[in-house]
Each structure stands twice: as C-alpha cells, then as structure tokens.
C-alpha positions as CSV (number, residue, x, y, z in Angstrom):
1,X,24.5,-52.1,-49.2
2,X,22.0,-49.9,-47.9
3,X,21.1,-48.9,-44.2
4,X,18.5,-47.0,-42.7
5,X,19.4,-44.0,-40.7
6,X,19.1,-43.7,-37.8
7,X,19.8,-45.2,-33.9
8,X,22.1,-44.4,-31.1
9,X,26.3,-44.5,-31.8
10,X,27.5,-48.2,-30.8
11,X,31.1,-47.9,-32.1
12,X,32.4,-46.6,-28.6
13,X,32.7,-50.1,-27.6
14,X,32.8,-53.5,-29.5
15,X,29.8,-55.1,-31.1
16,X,29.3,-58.9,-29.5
17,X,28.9,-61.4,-32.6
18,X,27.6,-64.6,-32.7
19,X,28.5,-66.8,-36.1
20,X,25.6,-69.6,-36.8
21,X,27.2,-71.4,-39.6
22,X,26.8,-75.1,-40.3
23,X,29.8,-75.0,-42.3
24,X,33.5,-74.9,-39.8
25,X,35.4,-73.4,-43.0
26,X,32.9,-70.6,-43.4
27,X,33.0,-69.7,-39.5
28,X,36.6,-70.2,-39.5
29,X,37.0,-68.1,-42.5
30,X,34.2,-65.2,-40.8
31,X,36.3,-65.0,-37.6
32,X,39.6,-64.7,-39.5
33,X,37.8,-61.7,-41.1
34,X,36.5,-60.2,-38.3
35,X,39.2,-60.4,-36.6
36,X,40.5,-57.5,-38.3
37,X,37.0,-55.5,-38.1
38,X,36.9,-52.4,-36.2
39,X,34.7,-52.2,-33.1
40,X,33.5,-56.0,-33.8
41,X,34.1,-59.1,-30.9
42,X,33.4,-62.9,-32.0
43,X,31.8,-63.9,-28.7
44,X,30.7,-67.7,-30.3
45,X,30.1,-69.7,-33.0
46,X,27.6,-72.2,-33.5
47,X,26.9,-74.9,-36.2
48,X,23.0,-75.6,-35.5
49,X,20.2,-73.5,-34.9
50,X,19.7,-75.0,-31.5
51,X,23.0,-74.4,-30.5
52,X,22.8,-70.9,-31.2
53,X,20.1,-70.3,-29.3
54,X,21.6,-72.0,-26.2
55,X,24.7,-69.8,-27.0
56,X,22.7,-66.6,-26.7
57,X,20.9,-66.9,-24.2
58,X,24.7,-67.8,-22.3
59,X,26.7,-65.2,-24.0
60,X,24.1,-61.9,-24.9
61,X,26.0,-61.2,-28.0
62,X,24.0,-58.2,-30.0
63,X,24.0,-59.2,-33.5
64,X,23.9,-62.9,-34.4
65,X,25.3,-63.7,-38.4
66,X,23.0,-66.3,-39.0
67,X,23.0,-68.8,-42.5
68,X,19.9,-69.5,-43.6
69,X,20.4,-73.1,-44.1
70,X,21.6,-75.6,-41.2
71,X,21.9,-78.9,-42.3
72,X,19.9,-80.5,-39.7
73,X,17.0,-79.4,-37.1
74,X,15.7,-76.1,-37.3
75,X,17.0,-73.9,-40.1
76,X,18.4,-69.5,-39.9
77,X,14.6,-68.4,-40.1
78,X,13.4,-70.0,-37.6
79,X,16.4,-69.8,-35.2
80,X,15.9,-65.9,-36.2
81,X,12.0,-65.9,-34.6
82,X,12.8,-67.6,-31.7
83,X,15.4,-65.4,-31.1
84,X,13.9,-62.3,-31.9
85,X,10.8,-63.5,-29.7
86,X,12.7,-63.8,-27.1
87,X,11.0,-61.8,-23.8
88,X,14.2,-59.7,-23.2
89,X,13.9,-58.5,-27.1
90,X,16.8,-60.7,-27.8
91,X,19.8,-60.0,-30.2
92,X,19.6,-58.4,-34.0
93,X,19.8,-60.8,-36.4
94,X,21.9,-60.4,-39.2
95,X,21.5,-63.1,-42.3
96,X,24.4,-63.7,-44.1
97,X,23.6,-66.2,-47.0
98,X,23.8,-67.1,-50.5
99,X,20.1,-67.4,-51.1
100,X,18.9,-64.5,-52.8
101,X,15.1,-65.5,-53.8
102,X,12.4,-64.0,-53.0
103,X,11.1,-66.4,-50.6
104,X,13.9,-66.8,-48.2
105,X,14.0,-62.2,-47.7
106,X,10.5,-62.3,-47.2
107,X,10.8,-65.3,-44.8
108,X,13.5,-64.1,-43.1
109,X,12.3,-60.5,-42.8
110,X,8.7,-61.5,-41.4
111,X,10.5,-63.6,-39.2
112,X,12.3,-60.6,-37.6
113,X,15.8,-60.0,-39.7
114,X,17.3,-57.0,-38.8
115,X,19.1,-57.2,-42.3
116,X,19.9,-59.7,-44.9
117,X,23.1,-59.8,-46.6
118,X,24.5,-61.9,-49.4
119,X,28.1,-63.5,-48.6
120,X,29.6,-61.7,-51.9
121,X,29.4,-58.6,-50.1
122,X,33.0,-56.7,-49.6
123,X,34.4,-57.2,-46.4
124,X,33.7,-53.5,-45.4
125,X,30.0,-53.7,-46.5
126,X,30.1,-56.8,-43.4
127,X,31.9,-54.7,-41.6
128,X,29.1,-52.0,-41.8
129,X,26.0,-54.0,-41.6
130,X,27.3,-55.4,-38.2
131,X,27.7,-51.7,-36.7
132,X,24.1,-50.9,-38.4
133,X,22.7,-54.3,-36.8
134,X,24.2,-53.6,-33.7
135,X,22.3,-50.2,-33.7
136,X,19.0,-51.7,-34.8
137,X,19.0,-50.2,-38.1
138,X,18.3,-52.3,-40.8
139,X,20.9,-53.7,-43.4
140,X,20.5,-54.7,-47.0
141,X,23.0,-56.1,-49.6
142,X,21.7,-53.9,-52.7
143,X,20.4,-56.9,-54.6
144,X,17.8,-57.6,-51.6
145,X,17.4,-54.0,-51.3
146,X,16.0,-53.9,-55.2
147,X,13.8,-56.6,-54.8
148,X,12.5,-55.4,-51.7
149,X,11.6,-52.1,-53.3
150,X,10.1,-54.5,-56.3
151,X,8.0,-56.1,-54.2
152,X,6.6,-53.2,-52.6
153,X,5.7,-51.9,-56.0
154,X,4.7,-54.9,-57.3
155,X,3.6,-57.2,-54.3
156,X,3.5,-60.9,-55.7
157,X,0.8,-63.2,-54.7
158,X,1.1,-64.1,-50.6
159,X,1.3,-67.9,-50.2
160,X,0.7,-69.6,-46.6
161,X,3.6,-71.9,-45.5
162,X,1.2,-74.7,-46.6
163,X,0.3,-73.8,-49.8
164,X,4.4,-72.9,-50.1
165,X,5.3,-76.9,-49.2
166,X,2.6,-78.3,-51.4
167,X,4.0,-75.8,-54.6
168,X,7.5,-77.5,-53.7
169,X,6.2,-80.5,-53.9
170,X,4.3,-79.8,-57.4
171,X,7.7,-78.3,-58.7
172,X,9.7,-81.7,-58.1
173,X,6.7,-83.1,-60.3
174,X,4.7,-85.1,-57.4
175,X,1.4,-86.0,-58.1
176,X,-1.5,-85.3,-55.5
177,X,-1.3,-88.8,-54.0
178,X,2.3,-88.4,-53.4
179,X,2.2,-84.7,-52.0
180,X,-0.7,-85.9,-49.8
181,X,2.0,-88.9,-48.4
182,X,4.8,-86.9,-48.4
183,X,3.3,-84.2,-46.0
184,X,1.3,-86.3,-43.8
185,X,-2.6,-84.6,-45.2
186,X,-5.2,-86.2,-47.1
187,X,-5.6,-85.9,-50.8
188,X,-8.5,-83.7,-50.5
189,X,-6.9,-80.9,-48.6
190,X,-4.2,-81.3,-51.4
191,X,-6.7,-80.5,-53.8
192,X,-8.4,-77.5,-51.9
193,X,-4.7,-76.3,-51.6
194,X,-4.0,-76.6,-54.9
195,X,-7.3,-74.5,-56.0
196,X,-6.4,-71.7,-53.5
197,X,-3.0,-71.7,-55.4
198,X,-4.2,-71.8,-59.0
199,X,-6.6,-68.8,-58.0
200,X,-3.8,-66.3,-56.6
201,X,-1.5,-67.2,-59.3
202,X,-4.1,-66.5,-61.6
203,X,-3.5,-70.4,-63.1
204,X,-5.7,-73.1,-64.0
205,X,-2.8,-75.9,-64.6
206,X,-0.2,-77.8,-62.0
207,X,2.5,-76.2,-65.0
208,X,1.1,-73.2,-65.2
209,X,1.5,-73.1,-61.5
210,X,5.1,-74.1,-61.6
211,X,5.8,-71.7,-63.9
212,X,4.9,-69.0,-62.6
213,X,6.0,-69.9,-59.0
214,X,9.7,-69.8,-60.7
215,X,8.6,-66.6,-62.4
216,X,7.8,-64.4,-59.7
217,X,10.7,-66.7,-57.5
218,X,7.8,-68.0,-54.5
219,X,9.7,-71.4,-54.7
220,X,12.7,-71.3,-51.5
C-alpha cells in the first residue's frame, strides 16, 4: 500500500469507522479484526448504501469502509458521492473491495474515494489505510496504485456513463434493438452511441469494440 504524505497526527484518539458491507460474514469478520486495531472504533455497520448514509449522518464516523457492490439500491460509488457531497465535507471514504478493474478505481476515485483498497491486503496495511483515511491522505493497495500510475501515463479512452452501459450491453452480445429496450432509449441514440464509441476506441466493429473494452479493462 501506498499513502501520500502528509496531514495532521489523528492517532491521539481513535478513528470512528463505519463498515458498509452487504455481506453480515464480511462485517462480522471486519469488526472481529478491528477490534484488535490500534487507535481504530467500529461506530456502525451497514448492509445498504442507504443505510449507511442514514448511519452517518447519526453517528459522524470519519472514515466509512465501503464495498463497492450492495446487492440492492444504490451501490459503494454512489453511496461514496453522496457522502462526500455532503455540505459539512462529510466522512473519508475508504473502499475496501475485490474489484480491481480499471473502471470501478476510476469510478470510485472521481466519485470522491479517499483510497481504494483490495480485501487481500494484510491486516496491518487496513490498519494503516484507516489512520491515512482518517487524516485525509489518500490510500492505495499497490495493485491500484500501478494502474493508477498506468493510467496517467497511458490515459485510456474516457467513456460517459452512457456510452459505459450501452458497451455492457454489447459485451453480453445484445443487439441494438435489445440495448435500445433494455435501457429505456430509442435505437437511434443506440446507434449515435455506438459511433461515438467505435471512434474513441479507434474501432469500426461491435467485436472489435468488445475487445478492446476488455483490453484496456473499461467494462465494470
């Protein structure tokens, strides 16, 4: 893991956690561990995204472990920009997931991360992101951290959230009729969609555009 340096000293008193978690065995397995972390306080838990935002704005914890996948209702990255939107500034949000691609950092990130770690981290590397979290300095798991740098060197092609949906859609092998149906827009805007995409890919084929979606990992 890498952190930024930086920020005031926040281990004179405990860091307020929040677990979002739509899985009871993780979160029960989470507060067992930090249980045992120095300088860290399990405030709440919550299993949606809406219930972790009604549990912050009740219990002001700083940093808020959030998965990036919730089952139902609104998912970790957009929990994460409502939070961080908040007026007050909110808390930090730290992700804690196993989704590594491309898509879900940059999503996350944009929408406000603090840091984004992968749950194959070593319980000390947790342990440290928290206490960087908590200080508003941002956290990577190295993996993320490489990419991130990779990116920056190397910026891939930026998609809009549409053109994102209808290239998920191409993937699962829809046709334009059936993207059109499935997201509720007519088959013309599919098709001016699926131009804009073939162009920043650099494509001219609904294949060619899958592949290299999976390539350069644009497909969440």
């Amino acid at each position: 893991m890498t952190a930024a340096p930086g920020g005031p000293d926040a281990s004179r008193r405990p860091v307020r956690v929040l677990l979002c978690d739509d899985h009871a065995v993780v979160r029960a397995g989470l507060l067992a561990l930090l249980d045992s972390a120095p300088d860290t306080e399990v405030v709440g838990e919550a299993g949606t995204g809406e219930e972790a935002l009604a549990l912050c704005a009740k219990l002001a914890p700083d940093v808020v472990l959030m998965d990036l996948q919730l089952g139902d209702g609104i998912d970790g990255v957009e929990t994460t920009r409502r939070l961080t939107a908040a007026p007050d500034g909110g808390p930090h949000v730290l992700v804690l997931t196993t989704y590594d691609t491309d898509a879900d950092i940059t999503r996350a990130i944009e929408a406000g991360a603090t840091g984004y770690l992968l749950k194959a981290e070593r319980p000390e590397e947790l342990f440290a992101a928290i206490q960087a979290a908590a200080q508003g300095r941002t956290a990577l798991s190295a993996p993320v951290a490489s990419r991130v740098m990779a990116n920056m060197r190397s910026p891939r092609p930026t998609l809009t959230d549409r053109e994102r949906d209808i290239l998920a859609q191409l993937a699962q092998g829809l046709g334009n009729r059936e993207i059109a149906k499935a997201l509720f827009i007519s088959e013309a805007t599919v098709k001016t969609h699926l131009g804009r995409i073939y162009d920043k890919l650099g494509v001219d084929t609904r294949a060619g555009a899958v592949s290299v979606a999976k390539e350069q990992r644009l497909l969440p």
